[in-house]
N, C-alpha and C positions, 0 to 999 in steps of 0.2 A: 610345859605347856607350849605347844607349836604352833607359829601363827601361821597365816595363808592369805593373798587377797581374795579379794569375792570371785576376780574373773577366773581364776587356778582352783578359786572351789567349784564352782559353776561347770569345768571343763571335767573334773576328778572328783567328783562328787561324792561318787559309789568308795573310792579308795578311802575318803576320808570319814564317812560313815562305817566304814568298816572300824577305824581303826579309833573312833567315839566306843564305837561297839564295844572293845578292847578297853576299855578304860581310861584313854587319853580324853583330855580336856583341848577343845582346839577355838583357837579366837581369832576372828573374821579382820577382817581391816580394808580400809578403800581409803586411799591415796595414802596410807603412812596409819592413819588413823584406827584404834582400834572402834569395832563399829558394833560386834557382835563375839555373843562367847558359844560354842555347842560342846556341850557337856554331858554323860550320859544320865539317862533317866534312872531313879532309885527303883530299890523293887518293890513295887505296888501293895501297899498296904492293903488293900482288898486281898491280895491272895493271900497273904501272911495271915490275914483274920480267918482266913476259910480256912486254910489246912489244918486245924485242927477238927472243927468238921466233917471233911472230905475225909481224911484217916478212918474215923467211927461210922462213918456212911452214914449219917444224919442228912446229910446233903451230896447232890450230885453236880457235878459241872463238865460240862465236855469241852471247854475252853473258847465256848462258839458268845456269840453274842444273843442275850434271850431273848426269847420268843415272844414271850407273853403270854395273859391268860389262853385256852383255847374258845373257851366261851366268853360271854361278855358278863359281866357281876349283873346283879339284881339287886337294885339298889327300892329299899323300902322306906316306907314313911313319907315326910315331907322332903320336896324337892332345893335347891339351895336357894335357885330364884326366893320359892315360896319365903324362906327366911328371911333373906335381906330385903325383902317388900314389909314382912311383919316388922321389923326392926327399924327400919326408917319410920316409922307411923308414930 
């Protein structure tokens, strides 16, 4: 594990993100002191759950962030106000 000060990370930032990227574990420090750890991110449980999905093409994904409905639902019956007005009573 390699440490750094803040100001050396601050200046070399991109080199040191690179090489989190890489699998190193690297820990921050100001004045002597360890202050801060950057370590890399695990792989995302979300994806791991999809891929077997996306395989059988049940489900699509284009790696983008979604969208949302295109229309807006239609929402029937009583409304939620309405219930918690009945409920308080």
């Amino acid at each position: 594990m390699s440490q750094v000060g803040v100001r050396k990370l601050k200046e070399q930032l991109s080199g040191y993100l690179k090489r989190v990227q890489g699998g190193e574990a690297i820990v921050v420090t100001e004045r002597g002191r360890s202050v801060a750890r950057i370590v890399p991110v695990k792989a995302s449980s979300l994806k791991r759950d999809l891929e077997p999905m996306l395989r059988e093409g049940s489900v699509r994904w284009n790696r983008g962030k979604p969208r949302g409905a295109g229309r807006r639902p239609v929402i029937r019956g009583r409304t939620l106000a309405d219930m918690v007005t009945e409920d308080r009573r």
